[in-house]
PDB file with SEQRES, HELIX, SHEET and CRYST1 records, atoms N, CA, C and O in Angstrom:
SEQRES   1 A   81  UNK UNK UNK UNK UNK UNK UNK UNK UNK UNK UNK UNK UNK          
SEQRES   2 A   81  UNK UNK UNK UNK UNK UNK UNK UNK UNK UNK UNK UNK UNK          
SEQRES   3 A   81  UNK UNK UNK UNK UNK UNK UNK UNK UNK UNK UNK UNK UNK          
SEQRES   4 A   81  UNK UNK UNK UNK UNK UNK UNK UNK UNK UNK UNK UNK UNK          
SEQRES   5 A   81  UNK UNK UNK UNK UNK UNK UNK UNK UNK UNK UNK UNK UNK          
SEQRES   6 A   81  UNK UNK UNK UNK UNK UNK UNK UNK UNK UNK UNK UNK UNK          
SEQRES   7 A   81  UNK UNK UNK                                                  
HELIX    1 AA1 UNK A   27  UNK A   29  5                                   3    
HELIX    2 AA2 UNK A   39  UNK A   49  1                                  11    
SHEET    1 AA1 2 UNK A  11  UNK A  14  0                                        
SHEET    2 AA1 2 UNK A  21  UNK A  24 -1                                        
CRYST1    1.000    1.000    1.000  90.00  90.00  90.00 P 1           1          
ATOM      1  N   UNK A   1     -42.122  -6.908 -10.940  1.00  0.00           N  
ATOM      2  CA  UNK A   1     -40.677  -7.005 -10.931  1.00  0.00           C  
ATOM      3  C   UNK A   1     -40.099  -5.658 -10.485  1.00  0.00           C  
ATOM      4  O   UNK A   1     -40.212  -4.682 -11.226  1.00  0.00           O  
ATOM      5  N   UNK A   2     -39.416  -5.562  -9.168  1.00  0.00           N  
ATOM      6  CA  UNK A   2     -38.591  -4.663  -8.614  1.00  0.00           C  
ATOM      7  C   UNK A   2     -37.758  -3.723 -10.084  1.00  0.00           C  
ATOM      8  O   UNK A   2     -37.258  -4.343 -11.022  1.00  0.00           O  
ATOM      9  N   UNK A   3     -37.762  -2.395 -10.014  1.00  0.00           N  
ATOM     10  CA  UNK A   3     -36.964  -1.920 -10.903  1.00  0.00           C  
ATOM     11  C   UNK A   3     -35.256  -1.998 -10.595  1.00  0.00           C  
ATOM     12  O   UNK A   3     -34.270  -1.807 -11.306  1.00  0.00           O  
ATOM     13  N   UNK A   4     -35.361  -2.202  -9.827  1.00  0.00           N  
ATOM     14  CA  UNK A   4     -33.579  -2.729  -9.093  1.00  0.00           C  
ATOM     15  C   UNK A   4     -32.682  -3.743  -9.798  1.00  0.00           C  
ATOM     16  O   UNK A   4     -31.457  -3.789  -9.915  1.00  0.00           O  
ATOM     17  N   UNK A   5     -33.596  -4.492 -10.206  1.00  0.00           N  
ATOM     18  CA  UNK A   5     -33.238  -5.883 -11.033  1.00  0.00           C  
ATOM     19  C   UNK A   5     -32.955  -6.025 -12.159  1.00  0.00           C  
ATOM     20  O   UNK A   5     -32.399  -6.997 -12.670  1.00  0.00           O  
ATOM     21  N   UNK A   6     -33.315  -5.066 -12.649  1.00  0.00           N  
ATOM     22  CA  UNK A   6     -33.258  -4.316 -14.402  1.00  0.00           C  
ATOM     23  C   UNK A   6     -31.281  -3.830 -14.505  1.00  0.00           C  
ATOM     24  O   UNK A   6     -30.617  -3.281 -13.626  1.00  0.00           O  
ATOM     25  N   UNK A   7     -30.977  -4.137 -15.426  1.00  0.00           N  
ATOM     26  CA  UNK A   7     -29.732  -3.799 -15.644  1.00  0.00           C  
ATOM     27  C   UNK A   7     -29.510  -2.345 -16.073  1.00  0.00           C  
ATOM     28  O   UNK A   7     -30.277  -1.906 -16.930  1.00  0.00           O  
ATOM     29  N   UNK A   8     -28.676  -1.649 -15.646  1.00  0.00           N  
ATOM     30  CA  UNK A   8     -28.725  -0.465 -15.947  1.00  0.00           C  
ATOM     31  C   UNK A   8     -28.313   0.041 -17.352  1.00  0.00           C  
ATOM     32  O   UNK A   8     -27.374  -0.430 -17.993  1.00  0.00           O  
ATOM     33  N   UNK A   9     -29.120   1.053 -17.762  1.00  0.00           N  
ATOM     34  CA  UNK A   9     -28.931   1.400 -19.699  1.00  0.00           C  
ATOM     35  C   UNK A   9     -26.645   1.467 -19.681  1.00  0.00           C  
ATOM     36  O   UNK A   9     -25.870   1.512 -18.726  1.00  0.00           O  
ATOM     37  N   UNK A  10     -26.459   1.447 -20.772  1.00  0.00           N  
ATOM     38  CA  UNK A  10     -24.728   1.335 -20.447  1.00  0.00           C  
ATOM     39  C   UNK A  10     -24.493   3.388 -20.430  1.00  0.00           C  
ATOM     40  O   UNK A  10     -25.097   4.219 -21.107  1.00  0.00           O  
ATOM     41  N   UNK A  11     -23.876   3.507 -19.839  1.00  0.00           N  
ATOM     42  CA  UNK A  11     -23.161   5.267 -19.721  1.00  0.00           C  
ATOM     43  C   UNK A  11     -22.324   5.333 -20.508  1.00  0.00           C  
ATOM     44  O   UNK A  11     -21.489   4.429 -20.536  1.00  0.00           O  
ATOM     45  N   UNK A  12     -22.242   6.442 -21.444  1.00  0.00           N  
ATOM     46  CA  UNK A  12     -21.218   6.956 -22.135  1.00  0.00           C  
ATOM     47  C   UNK A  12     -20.398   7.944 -21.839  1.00  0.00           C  
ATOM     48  O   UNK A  12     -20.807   9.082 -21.610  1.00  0.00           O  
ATOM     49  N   UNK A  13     -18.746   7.491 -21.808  1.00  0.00           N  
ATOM     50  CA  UNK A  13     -17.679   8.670 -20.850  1.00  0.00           C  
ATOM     51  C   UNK A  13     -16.741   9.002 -22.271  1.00  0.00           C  
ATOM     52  O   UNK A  13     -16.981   8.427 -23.332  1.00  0.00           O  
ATOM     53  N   UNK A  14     -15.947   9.736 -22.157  1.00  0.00           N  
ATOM     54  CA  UNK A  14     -15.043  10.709 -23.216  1.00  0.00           C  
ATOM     55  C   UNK A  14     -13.493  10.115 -22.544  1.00  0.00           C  
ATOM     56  O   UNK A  14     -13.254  10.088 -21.337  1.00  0.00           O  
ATOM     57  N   UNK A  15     -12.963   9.863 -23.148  1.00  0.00           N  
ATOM     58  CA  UNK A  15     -11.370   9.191 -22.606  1.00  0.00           C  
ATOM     59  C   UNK A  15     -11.070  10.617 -22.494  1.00  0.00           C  
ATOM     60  O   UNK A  15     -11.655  11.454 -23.183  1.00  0.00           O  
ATOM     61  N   UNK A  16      -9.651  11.075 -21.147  1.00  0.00           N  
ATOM     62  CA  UNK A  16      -9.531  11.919 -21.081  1.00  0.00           C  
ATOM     63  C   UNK A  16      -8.199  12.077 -22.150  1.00  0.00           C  
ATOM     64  O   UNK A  16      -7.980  13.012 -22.921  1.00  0.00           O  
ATOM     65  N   UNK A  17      -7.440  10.920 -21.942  1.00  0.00           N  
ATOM     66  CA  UNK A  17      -6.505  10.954 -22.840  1.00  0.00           C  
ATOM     67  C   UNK A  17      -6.220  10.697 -23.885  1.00  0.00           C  
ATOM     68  O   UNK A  17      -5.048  10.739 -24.261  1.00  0.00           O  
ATOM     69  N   UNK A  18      -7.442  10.278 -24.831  1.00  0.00           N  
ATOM     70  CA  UNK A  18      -7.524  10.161 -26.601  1.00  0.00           C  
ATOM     71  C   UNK A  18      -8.584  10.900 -26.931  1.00  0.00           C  
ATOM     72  O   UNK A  18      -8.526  11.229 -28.116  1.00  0.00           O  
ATOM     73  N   UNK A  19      -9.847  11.430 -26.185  1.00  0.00           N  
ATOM     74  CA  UNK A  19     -10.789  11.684 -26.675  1.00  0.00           C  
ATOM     75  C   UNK A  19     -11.907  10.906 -27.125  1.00  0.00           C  
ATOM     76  O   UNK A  19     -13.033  11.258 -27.478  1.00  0.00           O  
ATOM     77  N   UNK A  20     -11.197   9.416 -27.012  1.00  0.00           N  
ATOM     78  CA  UNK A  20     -12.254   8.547 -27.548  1.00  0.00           C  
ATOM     79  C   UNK A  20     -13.467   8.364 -26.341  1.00  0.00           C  
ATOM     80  O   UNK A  20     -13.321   8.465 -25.123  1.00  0.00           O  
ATOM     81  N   UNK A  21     -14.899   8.012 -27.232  1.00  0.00           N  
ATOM     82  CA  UNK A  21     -15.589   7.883 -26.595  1.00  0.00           C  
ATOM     83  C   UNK A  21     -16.466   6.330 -26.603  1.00  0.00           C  
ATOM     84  O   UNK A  21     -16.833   5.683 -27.584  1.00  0.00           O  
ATOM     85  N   UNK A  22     -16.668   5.967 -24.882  1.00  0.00           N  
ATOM     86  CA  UNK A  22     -16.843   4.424 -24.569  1.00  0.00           C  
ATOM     87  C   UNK A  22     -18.162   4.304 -24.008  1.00  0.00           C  
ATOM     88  O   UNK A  22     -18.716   5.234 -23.422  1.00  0.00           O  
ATOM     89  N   UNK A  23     -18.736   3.017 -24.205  1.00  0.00           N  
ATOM     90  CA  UNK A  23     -19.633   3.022 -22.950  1.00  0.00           C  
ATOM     91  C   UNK A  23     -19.004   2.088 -22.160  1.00  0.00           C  
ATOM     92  O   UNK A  23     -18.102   1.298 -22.436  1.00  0.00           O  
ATOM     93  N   UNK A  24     -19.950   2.403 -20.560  1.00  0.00           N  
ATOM     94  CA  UNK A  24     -19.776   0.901 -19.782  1.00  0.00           C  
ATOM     95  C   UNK A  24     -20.850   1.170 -18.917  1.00  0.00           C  
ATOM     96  O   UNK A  24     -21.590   2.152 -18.846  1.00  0.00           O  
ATOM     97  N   UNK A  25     -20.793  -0.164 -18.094  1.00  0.00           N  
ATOM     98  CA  UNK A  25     -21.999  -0.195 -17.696  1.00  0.00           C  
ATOM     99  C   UNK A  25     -21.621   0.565 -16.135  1.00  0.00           C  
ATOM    100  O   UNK A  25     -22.139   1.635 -15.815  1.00  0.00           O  
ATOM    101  N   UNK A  26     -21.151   0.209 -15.710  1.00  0.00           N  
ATOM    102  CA  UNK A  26     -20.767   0.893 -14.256  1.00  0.00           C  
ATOM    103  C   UNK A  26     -19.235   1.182 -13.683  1.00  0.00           C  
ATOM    104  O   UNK A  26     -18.651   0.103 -13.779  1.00  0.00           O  
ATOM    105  N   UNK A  27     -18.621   1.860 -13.306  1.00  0.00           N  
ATOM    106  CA  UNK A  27     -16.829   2.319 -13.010  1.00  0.00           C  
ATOM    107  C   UNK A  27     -16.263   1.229 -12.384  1.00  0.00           C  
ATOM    108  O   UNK A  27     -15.144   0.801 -12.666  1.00  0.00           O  
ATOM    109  N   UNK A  28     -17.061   0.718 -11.464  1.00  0.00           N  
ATOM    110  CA  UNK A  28     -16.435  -0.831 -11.162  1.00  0.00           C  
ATOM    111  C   UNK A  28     -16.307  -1.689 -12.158  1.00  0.00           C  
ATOM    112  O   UNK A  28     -15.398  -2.519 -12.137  1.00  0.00           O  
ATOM    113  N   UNK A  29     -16.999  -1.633 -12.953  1.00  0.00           N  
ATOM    114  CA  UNK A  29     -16.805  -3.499 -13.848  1.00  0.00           C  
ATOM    115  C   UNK A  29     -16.106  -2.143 -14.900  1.00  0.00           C  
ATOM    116  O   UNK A  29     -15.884  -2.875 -15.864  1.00  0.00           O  
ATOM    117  N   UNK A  30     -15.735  -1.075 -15.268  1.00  0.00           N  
ATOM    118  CA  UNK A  30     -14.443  -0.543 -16.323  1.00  0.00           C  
ATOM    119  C   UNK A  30     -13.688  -0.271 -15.760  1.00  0.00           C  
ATOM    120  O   UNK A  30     -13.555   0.798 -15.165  1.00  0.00           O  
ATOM    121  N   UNK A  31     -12.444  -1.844 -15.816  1.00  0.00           N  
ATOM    122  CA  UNK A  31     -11.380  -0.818 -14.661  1.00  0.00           C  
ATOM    123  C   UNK A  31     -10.971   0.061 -15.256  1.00  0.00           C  
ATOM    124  O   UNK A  31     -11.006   1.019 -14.484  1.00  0.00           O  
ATOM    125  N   UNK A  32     -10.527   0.411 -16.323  1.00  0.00           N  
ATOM    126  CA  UNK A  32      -9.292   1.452 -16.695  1.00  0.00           C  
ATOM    127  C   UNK A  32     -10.338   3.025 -16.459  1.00  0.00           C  
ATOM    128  O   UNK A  32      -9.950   4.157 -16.748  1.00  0.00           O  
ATOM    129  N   UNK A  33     -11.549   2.707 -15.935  1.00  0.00           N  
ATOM    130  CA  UNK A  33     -12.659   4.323 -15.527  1.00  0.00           C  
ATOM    131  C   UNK A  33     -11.342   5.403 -15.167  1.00  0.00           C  
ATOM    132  O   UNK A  33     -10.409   4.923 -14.524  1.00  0.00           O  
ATOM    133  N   UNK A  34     -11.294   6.361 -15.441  1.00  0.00           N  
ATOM    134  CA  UNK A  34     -12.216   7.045 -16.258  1.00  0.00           C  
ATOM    135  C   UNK A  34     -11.673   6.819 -17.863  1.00  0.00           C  
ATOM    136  O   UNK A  34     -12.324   7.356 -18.760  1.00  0.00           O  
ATOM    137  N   UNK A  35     -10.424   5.983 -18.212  1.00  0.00           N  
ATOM    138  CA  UNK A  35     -10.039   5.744 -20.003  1.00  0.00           C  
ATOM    139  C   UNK A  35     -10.571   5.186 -20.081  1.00  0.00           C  
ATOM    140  O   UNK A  35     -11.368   4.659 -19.305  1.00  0.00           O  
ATOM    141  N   UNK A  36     -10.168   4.985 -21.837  1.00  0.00           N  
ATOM    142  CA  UNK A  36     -11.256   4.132 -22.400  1.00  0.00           C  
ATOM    143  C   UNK A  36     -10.590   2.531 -22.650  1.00  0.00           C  
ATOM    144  O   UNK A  36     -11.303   1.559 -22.899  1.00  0.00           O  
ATOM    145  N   UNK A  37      -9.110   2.475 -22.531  1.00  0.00           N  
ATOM    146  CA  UNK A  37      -8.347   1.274 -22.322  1.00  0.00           C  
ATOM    147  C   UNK A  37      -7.541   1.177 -21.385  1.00  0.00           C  
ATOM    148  O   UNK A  37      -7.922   1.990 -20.544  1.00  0.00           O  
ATOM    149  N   UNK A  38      -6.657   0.671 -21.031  1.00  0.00           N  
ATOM    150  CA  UNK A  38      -5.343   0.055 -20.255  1.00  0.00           C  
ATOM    151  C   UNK A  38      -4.493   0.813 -20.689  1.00  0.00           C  
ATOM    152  O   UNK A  38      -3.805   1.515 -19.948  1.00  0.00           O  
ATOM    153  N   UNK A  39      -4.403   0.800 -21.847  1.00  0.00           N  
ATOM    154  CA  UNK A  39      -3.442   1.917 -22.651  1.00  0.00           C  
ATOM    155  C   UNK A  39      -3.487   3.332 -22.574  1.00  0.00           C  
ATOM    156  O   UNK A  39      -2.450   3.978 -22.725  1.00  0.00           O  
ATOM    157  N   UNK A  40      -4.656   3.924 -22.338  1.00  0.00           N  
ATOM    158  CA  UNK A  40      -4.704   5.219 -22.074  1.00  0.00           C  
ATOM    159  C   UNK A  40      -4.429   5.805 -20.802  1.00  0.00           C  
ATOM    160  O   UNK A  40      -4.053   6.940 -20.509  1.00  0.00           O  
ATOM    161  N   UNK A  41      -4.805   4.367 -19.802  1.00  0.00           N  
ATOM    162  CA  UNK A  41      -4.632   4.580 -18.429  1.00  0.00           C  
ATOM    163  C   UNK A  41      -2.941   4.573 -18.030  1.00  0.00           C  
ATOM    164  O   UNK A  41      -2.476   5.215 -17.088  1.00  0.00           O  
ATOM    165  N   UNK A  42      -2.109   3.671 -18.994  1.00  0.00           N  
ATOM    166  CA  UNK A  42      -0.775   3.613 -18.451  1.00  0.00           C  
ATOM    167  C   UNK A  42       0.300   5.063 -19.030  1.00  0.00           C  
ATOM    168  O   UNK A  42       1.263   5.625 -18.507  1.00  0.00           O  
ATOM    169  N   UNK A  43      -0.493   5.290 -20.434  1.00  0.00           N  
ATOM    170  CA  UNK A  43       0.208   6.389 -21.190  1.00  0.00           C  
ATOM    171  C   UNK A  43      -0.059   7.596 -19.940  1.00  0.00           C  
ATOM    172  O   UNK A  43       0.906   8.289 -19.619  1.00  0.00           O  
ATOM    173  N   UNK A  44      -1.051   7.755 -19.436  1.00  0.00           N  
ATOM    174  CA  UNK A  44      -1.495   8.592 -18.520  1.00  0.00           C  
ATOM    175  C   UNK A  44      -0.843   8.841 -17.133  1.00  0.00           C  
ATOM    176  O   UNK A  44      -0.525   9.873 -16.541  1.00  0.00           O  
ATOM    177  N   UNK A  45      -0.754   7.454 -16.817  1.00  0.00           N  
ATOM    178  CA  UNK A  45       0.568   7.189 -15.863  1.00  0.00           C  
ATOM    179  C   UNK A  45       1.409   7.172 -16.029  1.00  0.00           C  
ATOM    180  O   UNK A  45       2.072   7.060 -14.998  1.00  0.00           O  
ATOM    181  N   UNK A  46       2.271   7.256 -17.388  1.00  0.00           N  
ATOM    182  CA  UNK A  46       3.600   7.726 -17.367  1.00  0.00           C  
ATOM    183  C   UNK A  46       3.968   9.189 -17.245  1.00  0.00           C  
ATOM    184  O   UNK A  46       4.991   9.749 -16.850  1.00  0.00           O  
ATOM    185  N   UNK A  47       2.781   9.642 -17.719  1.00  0.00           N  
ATOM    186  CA  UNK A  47       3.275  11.425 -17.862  1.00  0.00           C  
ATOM    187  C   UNK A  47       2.880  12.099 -16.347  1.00  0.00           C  
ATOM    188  O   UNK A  47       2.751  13.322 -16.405  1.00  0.00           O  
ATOM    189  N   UNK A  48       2.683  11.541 -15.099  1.00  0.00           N  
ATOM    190  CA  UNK A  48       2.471  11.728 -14.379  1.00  0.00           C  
ATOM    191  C   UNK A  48       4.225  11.114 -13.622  1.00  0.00           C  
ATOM    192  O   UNK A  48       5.057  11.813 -13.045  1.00  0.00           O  
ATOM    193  N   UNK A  49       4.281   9.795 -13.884  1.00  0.00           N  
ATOM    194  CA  UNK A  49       5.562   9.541 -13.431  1.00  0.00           C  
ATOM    195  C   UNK A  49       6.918  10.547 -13.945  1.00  0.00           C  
ATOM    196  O   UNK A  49       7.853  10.757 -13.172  1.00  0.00           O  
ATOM    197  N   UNK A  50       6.884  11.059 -15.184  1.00  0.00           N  
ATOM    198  CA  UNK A  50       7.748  11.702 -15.592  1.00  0.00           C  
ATOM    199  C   UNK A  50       7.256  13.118 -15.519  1.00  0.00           C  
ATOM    200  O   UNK A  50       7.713  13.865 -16.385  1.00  0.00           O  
ATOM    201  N   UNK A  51       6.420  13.630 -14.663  1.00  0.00           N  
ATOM    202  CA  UNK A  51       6.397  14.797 -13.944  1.00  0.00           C  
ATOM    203  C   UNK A  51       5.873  15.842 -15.168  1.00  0.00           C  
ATOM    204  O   UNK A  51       6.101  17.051 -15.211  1.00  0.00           O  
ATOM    205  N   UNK A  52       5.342  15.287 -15.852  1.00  0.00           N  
ATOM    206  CA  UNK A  52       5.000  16.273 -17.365  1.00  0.00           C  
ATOM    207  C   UNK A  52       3.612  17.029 -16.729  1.00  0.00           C  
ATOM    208  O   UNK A  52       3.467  18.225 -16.979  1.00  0.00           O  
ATOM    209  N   UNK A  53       2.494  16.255 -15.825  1.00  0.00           N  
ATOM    210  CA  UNK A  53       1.510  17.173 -14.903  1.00  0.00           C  
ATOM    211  C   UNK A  53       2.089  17.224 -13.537  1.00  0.00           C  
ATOM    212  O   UNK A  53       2.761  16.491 -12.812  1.00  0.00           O  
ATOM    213  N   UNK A  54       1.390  18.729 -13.482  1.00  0.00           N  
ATOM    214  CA  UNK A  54       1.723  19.117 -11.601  1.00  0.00           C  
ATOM    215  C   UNK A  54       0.428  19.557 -10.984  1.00  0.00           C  
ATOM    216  O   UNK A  54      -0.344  20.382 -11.472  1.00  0.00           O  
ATOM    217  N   UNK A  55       0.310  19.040 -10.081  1.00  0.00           N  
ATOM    218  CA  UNK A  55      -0.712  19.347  -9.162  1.00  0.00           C  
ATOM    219  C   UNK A  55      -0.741  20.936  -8.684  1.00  0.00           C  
ATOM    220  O   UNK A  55      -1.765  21.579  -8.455  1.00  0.00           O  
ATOM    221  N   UNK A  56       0.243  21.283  -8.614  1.00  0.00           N  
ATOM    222  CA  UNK A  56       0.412  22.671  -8.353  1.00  0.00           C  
ATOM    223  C   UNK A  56       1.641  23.405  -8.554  1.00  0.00           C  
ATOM    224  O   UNK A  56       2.636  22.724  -8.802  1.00  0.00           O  
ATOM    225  N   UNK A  57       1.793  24.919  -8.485  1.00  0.00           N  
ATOM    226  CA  UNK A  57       3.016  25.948  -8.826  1.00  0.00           C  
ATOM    227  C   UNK A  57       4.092  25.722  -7.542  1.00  0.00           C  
ATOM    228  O   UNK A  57       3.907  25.043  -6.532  1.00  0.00           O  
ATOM    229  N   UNK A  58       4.958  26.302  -7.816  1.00  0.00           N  
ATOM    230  CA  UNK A  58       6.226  25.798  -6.833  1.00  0.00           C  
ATOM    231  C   UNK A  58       5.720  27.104  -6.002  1.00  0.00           C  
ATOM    232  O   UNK A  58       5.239  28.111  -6.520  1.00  0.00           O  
ATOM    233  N   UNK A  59       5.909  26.902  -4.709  1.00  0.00           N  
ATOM    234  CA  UNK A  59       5.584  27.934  -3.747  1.00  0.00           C  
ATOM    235  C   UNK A  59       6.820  29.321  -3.774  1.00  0.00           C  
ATOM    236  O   UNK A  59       8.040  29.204  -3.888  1.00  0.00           O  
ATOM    237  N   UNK A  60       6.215  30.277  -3.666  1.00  0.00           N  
ATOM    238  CA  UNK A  60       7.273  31.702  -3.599  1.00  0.00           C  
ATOM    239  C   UNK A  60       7.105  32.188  -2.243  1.00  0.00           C  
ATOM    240  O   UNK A  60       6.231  32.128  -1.378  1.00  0.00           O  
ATOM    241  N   UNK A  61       8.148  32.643  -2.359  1.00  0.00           N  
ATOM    242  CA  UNK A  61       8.494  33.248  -0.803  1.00  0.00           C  
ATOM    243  C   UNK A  61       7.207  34.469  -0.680  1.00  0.00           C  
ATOM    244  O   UNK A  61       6.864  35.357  -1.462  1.00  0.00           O  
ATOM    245  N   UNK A  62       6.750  34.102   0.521  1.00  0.00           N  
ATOM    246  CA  UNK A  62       5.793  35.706   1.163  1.00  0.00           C  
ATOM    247  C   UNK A  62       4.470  35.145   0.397  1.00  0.00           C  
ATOM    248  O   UNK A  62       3.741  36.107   0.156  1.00  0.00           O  
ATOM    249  N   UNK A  63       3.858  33.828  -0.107  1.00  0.00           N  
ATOM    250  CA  UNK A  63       2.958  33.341  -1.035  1.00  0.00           C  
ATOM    251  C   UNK A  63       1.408  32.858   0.169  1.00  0.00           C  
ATOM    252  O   UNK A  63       0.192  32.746   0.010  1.00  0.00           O  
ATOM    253  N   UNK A  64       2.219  32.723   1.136  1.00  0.00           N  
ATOM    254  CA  UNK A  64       1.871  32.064   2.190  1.00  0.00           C  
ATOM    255  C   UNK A  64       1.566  33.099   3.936  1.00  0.00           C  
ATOM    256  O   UNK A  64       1.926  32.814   5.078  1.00  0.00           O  
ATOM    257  N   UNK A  65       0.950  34.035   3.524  1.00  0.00           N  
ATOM    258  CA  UNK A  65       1.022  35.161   4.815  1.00  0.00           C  
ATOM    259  C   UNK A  65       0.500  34.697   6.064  1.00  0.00           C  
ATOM    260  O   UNK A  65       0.747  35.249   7.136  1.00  0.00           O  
ATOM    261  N   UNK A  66      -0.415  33.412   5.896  1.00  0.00           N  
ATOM    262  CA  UNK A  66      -0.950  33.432   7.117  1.00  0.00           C  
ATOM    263  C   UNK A  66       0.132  32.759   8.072  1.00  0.00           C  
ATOM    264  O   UNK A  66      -0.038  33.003   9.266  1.00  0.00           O  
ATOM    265  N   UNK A  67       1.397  31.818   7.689  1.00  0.00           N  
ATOM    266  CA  UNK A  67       2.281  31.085   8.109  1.00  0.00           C  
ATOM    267  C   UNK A  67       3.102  32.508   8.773  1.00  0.00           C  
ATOM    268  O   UNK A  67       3.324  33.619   8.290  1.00  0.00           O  
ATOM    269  N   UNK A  68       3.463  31.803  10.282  1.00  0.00           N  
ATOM    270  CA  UNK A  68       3.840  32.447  11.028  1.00  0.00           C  
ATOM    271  C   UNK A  68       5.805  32.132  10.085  1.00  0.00           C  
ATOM    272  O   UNK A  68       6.117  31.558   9.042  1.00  0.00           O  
ATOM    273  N   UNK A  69       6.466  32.715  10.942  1.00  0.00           N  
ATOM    274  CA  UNK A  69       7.641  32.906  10.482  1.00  0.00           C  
ATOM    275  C   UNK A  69       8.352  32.304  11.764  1.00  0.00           C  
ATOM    276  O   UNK A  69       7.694  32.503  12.785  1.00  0.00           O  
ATOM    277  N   UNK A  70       9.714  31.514  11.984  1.00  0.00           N  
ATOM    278  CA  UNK A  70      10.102  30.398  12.542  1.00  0.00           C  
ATOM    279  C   UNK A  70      10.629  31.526  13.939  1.00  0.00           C  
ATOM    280  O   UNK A  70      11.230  32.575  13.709  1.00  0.00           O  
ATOM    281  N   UNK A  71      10.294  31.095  15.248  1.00  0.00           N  
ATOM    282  CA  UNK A  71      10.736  31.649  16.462  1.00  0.00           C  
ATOM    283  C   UNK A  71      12.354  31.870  15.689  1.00  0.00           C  
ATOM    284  O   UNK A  71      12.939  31.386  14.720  1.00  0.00           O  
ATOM    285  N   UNK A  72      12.697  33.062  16.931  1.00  0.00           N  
ATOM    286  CA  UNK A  72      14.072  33.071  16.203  1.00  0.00           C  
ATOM    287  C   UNK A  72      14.902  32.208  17.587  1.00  0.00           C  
ATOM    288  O   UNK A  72      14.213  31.443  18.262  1.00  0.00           O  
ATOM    289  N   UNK A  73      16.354  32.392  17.923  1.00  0.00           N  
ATOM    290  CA  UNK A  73      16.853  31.999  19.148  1.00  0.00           C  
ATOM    291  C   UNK A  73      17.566  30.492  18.635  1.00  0.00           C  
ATOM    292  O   UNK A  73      17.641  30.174  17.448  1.00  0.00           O  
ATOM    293  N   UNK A  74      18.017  29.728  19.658  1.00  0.00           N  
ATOM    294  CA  UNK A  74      18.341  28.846  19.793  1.00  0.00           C  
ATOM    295  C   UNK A  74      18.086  27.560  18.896  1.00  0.00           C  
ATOM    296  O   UNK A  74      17.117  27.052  19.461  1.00  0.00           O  
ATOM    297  N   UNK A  75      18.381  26.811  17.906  1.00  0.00           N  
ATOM    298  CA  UNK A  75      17.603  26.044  17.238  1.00  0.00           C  
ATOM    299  C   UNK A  75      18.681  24.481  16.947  1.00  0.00           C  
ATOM    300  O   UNK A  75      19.855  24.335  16.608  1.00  0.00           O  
ATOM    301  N   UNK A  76      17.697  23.639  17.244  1.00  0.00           N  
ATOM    302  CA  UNK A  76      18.867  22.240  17.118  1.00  0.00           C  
ATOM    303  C   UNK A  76      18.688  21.908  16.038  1.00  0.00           C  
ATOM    304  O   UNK A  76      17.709  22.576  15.706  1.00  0.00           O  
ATOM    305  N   UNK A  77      18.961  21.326  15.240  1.00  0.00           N  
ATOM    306  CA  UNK A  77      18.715  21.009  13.915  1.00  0.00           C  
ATOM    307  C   UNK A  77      18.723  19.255  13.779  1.00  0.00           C  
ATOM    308  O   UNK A  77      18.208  18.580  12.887  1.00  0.00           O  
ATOM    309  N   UNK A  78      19.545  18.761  15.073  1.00  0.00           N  
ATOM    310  CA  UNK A  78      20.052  17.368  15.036  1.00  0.00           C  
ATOM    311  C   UNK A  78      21.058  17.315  14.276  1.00  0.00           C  
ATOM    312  O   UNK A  78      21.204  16.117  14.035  1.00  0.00           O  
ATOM    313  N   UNK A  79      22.362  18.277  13.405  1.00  0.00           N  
ATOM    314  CA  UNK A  79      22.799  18.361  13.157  1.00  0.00           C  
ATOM    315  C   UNK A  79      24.685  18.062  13.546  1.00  0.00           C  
ATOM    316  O   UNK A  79      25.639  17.508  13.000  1.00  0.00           O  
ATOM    317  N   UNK A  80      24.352  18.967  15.043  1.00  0.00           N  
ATOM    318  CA  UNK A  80      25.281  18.880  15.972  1.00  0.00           C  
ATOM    319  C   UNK A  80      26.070  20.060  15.536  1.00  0.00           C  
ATOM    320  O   UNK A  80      27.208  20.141  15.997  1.00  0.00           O  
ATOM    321  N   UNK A  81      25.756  20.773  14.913  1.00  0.00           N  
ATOM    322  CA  UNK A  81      26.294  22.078  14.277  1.00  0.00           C  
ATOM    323  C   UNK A  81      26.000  23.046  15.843  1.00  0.00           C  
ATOM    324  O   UNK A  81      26.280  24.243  15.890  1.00  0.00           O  
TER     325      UNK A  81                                                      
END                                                                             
């Protein structure tokens, strides 16, 4: 018997957002991967919708040296200014 065919032992993951800890057998058949419920996954998605995590710091001026600085002269804006 092929070892392929054998079901795999179940994995144990750490919810990121309770701490609780789950098994499953593979990230496809747990949807809510990487929580450990639906509930942890939506609480998780709210604090993302309400901006409570940021992917990153708000940019500061001069943060960015390799960015050239804007030709000067003539500039349309589409404004009509």
């Amino acid at each position: 018997m092929p070892a392929d065919s054998e079901p795999a032992p179940p994995r144990e993951g750490r919810c990121p957002r309770c701490g609780k800890r789950f098994a499953y057998a593979s990230v496809k058949a747990h949807k809510p991967f990487p929580f450990c419920s639906p509930k942890c996954r939506n609480v998780d998605l709210g604090l993302w919708f309400r901006e409570e995590y940021k992917i990153s710091s708000p940019l500061q001026p001069g943060s960015n040296e390799d960015e050239e600085d804007p030709p000067e002269g003539d500039f349309d804006d589409g404004t009509g200014r």
